[in-house]
C-alpha positions as CSV (number, residue, x, y, z in Angstrom):
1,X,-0.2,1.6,23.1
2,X,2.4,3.0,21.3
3,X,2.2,6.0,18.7
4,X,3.2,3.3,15.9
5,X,-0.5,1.8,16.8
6,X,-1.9,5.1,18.1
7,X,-1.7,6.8,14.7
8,X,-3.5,3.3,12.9
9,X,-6.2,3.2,15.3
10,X,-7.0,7.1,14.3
11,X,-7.1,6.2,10.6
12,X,-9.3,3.0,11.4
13,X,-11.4,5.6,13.5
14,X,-10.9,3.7,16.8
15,X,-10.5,5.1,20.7
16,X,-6.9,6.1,21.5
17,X,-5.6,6.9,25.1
18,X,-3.4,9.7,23.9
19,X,-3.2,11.7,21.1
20,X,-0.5,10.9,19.2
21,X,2.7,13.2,18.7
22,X,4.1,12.5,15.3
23,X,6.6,15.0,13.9
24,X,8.9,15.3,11.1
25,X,12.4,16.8,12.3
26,X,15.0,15.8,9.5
27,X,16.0,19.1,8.1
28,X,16.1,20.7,11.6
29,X,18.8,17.6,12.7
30,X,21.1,17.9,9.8
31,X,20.9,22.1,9.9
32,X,21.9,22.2,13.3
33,X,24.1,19.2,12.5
34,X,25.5,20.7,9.8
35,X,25.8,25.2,11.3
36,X,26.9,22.9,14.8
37,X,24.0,24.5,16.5
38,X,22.8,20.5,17.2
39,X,22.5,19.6,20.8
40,X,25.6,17.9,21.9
41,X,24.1,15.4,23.8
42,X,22.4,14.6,20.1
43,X,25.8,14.2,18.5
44,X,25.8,10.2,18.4
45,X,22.0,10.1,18.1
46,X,19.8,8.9,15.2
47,X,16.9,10.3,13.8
48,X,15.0,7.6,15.7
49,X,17.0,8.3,19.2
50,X,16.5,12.0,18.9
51,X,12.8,11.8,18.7
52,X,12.1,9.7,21.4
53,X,14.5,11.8,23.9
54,X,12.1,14.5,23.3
55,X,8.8,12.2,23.7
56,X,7.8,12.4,20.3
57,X,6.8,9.8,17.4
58,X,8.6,10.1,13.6
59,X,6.9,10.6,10.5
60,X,9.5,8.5,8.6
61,X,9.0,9.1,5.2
62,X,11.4,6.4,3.0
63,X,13.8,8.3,0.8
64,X,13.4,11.5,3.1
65,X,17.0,11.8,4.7
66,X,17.0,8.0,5.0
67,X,17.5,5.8,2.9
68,X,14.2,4.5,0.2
69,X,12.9,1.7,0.1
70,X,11.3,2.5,-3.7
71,X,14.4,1.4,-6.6
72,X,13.7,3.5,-9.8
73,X,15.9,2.1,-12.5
74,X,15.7,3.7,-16.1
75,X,16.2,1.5,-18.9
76,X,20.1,1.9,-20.4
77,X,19.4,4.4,-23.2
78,X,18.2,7.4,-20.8
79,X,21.4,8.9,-19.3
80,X,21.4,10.9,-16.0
81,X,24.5,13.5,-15.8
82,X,24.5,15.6,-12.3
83,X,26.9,18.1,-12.3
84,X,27.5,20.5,-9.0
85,X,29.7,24.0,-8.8
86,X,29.7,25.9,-5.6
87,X,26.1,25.4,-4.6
88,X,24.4,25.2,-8.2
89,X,23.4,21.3,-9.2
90,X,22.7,21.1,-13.0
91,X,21.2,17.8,-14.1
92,X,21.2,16.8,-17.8
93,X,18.7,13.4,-18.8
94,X,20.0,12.6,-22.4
95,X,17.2,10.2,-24.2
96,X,17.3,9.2,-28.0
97,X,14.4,11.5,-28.6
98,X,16.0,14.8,-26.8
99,X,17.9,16.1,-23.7
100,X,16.3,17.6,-20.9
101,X,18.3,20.4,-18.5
102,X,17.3,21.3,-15.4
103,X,19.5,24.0,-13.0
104,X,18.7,24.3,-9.2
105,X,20.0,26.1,-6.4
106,X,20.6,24.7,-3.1
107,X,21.0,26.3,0.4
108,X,24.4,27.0,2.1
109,X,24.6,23.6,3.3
110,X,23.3,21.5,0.6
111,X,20.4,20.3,2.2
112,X,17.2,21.6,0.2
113,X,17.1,23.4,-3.3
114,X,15.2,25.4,-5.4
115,X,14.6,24.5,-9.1
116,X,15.9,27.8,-11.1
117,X,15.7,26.6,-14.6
118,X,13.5,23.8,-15.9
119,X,13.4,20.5,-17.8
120,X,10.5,21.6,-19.8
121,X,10.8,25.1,-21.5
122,X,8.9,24.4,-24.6
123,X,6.9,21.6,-26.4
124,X,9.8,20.4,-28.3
125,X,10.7,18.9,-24.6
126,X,8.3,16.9,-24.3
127,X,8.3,14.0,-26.1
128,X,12.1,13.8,-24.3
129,X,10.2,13.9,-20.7
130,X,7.2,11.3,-21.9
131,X,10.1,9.1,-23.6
132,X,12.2,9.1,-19.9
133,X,8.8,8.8,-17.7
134,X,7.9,5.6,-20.0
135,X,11.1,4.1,-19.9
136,X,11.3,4.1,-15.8
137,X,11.2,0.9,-13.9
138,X,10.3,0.7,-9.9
139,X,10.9,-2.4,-7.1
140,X,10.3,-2.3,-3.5
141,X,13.0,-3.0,-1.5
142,X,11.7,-5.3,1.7
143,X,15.5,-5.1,2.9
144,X,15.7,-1.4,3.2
145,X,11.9,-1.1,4.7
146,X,13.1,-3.6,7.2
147,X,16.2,-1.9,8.0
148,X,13.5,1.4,9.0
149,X,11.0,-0.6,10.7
150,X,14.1,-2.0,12.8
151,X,14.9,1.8,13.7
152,X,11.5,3.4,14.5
153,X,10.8,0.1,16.9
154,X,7.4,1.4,17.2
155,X,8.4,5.0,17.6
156,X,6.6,6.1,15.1
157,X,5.8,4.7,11.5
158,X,7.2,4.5,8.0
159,X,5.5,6.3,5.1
160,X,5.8,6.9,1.7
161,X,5.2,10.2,-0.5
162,X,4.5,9.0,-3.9
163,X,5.4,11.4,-6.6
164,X,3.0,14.2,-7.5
165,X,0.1,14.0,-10.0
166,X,0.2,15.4,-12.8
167,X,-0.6,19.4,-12.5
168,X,1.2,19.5,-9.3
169,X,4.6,17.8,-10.7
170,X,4.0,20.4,-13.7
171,X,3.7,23.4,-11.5
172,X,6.5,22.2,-9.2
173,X,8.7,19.7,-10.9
174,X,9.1,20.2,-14.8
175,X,7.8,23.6,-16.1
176,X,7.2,26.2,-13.0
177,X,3.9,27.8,-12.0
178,X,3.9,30.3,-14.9
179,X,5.0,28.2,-17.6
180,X,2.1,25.8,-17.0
181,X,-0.3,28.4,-17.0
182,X,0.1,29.6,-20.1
183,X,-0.2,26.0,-21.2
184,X,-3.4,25.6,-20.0
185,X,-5.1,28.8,-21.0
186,X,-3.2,30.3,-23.9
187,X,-1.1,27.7,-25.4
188,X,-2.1,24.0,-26.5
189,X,-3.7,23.0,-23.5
190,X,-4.5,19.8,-25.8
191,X,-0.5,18.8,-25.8
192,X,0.3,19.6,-22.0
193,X,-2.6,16.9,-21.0
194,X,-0.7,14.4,-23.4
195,X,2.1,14.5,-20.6
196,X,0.3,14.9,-18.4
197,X,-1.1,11.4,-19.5
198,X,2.1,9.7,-19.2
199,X,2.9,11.6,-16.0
200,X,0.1,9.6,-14.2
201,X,1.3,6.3,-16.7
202,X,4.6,6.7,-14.8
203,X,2.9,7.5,-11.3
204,X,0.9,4.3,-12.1
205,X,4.1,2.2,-11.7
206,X,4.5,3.2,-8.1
207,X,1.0,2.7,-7.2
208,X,0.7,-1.4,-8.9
209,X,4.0,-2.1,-6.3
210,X,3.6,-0.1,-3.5
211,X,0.3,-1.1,-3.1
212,X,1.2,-5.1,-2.5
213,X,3.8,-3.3,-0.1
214,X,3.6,-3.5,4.0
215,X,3.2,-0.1,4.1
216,X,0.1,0.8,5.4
217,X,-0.3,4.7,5.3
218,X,0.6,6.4,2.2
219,X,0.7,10.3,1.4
220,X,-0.3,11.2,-2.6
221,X,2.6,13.6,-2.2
222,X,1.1,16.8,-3.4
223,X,1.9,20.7,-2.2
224,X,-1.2,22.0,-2.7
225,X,-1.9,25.8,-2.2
226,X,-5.0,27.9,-3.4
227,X,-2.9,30.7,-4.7
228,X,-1.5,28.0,-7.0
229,X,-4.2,25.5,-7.4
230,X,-8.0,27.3,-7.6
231,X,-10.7,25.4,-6.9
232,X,-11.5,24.8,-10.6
233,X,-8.2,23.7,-11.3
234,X,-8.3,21.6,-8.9
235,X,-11.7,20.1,-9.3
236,X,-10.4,19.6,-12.8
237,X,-7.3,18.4,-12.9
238,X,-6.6,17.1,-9.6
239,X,-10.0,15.7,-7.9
240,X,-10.4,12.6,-10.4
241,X,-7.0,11.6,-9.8
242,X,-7.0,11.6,-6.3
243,X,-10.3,9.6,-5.8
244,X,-9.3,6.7,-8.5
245,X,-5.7,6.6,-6.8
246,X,-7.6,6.2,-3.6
247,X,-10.3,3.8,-4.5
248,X,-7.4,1.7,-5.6
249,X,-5.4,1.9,-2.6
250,X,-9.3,1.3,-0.3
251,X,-9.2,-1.9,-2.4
252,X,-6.1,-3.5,-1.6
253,X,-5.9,-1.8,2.3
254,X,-4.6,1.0,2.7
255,X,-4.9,4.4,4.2
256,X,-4.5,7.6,2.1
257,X,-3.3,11.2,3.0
258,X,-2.7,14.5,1.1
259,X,0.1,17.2,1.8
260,X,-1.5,20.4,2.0
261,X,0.6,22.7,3.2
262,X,-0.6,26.6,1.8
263,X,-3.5,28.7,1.8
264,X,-6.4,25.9,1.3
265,X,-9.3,26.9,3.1
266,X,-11.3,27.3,-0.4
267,X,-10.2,23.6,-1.1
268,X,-11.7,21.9,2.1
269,X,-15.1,21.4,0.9
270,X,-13.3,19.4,-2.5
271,X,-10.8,17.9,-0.2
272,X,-13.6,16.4,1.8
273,X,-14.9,14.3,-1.1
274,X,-11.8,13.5,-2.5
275,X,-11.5,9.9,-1.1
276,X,-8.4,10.7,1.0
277,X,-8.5,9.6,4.8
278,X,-6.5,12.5,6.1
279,X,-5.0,15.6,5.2
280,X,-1.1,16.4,6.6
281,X,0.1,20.2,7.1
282,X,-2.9,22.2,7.0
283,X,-1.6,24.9,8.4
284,X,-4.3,27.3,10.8
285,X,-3.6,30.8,11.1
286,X,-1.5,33.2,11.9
287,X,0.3,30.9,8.8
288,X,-2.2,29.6,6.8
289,X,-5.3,30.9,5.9
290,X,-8.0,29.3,8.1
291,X,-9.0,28.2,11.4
292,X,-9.0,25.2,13.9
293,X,-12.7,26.3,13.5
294,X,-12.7,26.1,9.9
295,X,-11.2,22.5,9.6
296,X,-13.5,21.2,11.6
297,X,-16.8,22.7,9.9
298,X,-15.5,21.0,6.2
299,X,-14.1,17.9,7.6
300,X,-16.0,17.2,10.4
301,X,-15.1,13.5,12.1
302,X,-14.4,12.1,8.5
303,X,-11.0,12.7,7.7
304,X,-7.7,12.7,9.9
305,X,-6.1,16.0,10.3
306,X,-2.2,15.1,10.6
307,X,0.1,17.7,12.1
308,X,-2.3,21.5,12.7
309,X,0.4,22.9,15.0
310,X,1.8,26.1,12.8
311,X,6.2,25.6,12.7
312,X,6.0,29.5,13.9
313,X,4.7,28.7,17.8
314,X,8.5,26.3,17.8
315,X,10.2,29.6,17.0
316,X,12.3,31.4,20.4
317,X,10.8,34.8,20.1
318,X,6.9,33.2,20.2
319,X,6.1,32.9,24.2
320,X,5.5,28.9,24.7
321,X,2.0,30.0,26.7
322,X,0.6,30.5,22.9
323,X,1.8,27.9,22.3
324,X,0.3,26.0,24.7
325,X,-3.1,27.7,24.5
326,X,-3.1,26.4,21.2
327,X,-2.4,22.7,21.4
328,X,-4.9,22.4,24.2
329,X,-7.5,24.3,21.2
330,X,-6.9,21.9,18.8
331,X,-6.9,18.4,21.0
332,X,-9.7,19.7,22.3
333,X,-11.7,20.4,18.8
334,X,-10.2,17.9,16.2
335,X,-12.1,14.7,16.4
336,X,-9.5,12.5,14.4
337,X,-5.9,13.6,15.0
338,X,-2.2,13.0,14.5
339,X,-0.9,16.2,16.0
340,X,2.3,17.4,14.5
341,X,4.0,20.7,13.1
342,X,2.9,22.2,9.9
343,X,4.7,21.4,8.0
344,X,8.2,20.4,10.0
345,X,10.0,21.3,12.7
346,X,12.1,24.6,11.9
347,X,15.9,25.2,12.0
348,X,15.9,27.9,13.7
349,X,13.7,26.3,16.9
350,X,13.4,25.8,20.6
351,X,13.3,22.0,20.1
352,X,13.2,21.3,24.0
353,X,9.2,22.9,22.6
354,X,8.9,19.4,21.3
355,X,9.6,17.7,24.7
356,X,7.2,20.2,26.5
357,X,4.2,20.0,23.8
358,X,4.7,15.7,24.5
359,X,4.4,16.3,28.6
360,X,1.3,18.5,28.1
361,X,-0.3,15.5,26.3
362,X,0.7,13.4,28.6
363,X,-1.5,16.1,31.7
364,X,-4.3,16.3,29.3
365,X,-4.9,12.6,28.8
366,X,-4.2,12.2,32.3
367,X,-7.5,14.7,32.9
368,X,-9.7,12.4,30.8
């Protein structure tokens, strides 16, 4: 049994021999590729390669570092123009109904960003976004998904994030946390659900294809957090969404996660009856907000927990004996689980952690 199966038979709620060891260590590979603190014997490696030297599984996520196997196309009258000086990226989307400007700041080696000024700064700029979301076209690409499959060879298993629902792409993609806010509760709260509407009219385009797709597991993308999202936001705004997208995807198949990687321990009891399967990056204490004990009060045996190891225990100055301790806790607790770091592996870590943290699965299932 590979981790490829190993990580299906947990969402299908069947008996595994070993729990599986699924990470997600992109940005960690090109950081140290890029500040030359990568391994050398990792020089000629993939992503694929890497993780199996160190005994792990990949969360391969399509259009994360690789390449995507989802094509959006916009029809020819919405123009894109991405222009970049020194480490600012400022992206213009021209439409025939208004232009959109967004300015983001990226990291000293271009690998993430940080959105500084965005597309939507008052309701003059939205009938520009709605026009833009309406006029997007998306095709699966079987080549590409091929090409990844090919890679992993059962080393783990491809995924896709689709984009966020509607408050979340709000809060995080178009107008900023505070922006939104005053939307909802002292502005026209009427006018930010109209696009929010076409917001989920454009997510529905990646749902009616990805859904006759062969991918199996699928992540609704979010970044939820508390101090972002309260409880009556989100039983609002983002409970109905998530359990039509996942009665849909039930229907035709396939298995459903959330990405929940903040404070969330007010949100368990309305994740639980959410309709997802699983719930990726909840992150215990000392980084998050609950504990192992916590998780498994809410969720019980009814929902996979995928990842639960906090990024800080991969970190050189954190002895690897709490580390330890910890992994043993939560294999030992979880009923359902795709162990993995909350939410990635780290720059700045002892990756040989990785290789250690597979061994000690190995002892433990070897104790069974």
């Amino acid at each position: 049994m590979n981790d490829s199966k190993r990580i299906l038979a947990v969402f299908e709620g069947k008996q595994i021999d070993r729990v599986p060891w699924n990470i997600r260590h992109e940005f960690w590979y090109y950081v140290a590729r890029a500040s030359g603190r990568l391994p050398p014997k990792y020089k000629d490696k993939s992503l694929a390669e890497v993780c199996k030297d160190l005994g792990a599984s990949w969360r391969c996520y399509s259009g994360y570092f690789v390449k995507n196997a989802v094509e959006v196309t916009y029809e020819n009258d919405v123009k894109f123009n991405v222009e970049r000086s020194g480490n600012l990226i400022r992206t213009t989307i021209n439409t025939p109904v208004g232009s959109l400007r967004q300015v983001a700041k990226t990291d000293e080696w271009g690998l993430s960003s940080r959105i500084e000024e965005y597309f939507l700064k008052s309701i003059e700029d939205f009938k520009a976004l709605s026009y833009m979301l309406d006029s997007a076209r998306v095709r699966f690409n079987q080549q590409v998904y091929d090409e990844l499959e090919r890679e992993l060879k059962g080393q783990g298993i491809v995924m896709f994030f689709f984009p966020r629902s509607s408050l979340q792409a709000l809060i995080l993609d178009y107008m900023g946390f505070t922006r939104t806010m005053r939307f909802l509760y002292i502005e026209r709260q009427h006018r930010l659900e109209e696009i929010m509407n076409a917001i989920e009219r454009y997510n529905d385009k990646f749902f009616e294809i990805m859904s006759s797709s062969p991918i199996k597991i699928f992540n609704l993308g979010e970044n939820i957090d508390v101090r972002m999202t309260s409880p009556k936001l989100f039983e609002k705004f983002c409970l109905p969404v998530y359990q039509r997208r996942c009665e849909y995807l039930h229907k035709r198949g396939k298995y459903v996660h959330i990405h929940v990687d903040g404070y969330a321990k007010p949100l368990l009891p309305l994740l639980r009856i959410s309709g997802v399967d699983g719930i990726e990056a909840l992150t215990p204490e000392p980084v998050g907000d609950m504990s192992i004990e916590d998780i498994v009060m809410q969720l019980k045996d009814e929902i996979v927990v995928l990842d639960g190891i906090p990024f800080l225990f991969f970190l050189p100055s954190i002895p690897y004996e709490t580390l330890e301790k910890f992994v043993k806790k939560i294999v030992n607790i979880i009923p359902r689980l795709v162990l993995g770091i909350s939410d990635e592996l780290p720059p700045p870590a002892d990756v040989e952690r990785v290789r250690r943290v597979s061994k000690l699965l190995d002892e433990l299932s070897s104790r069974k």
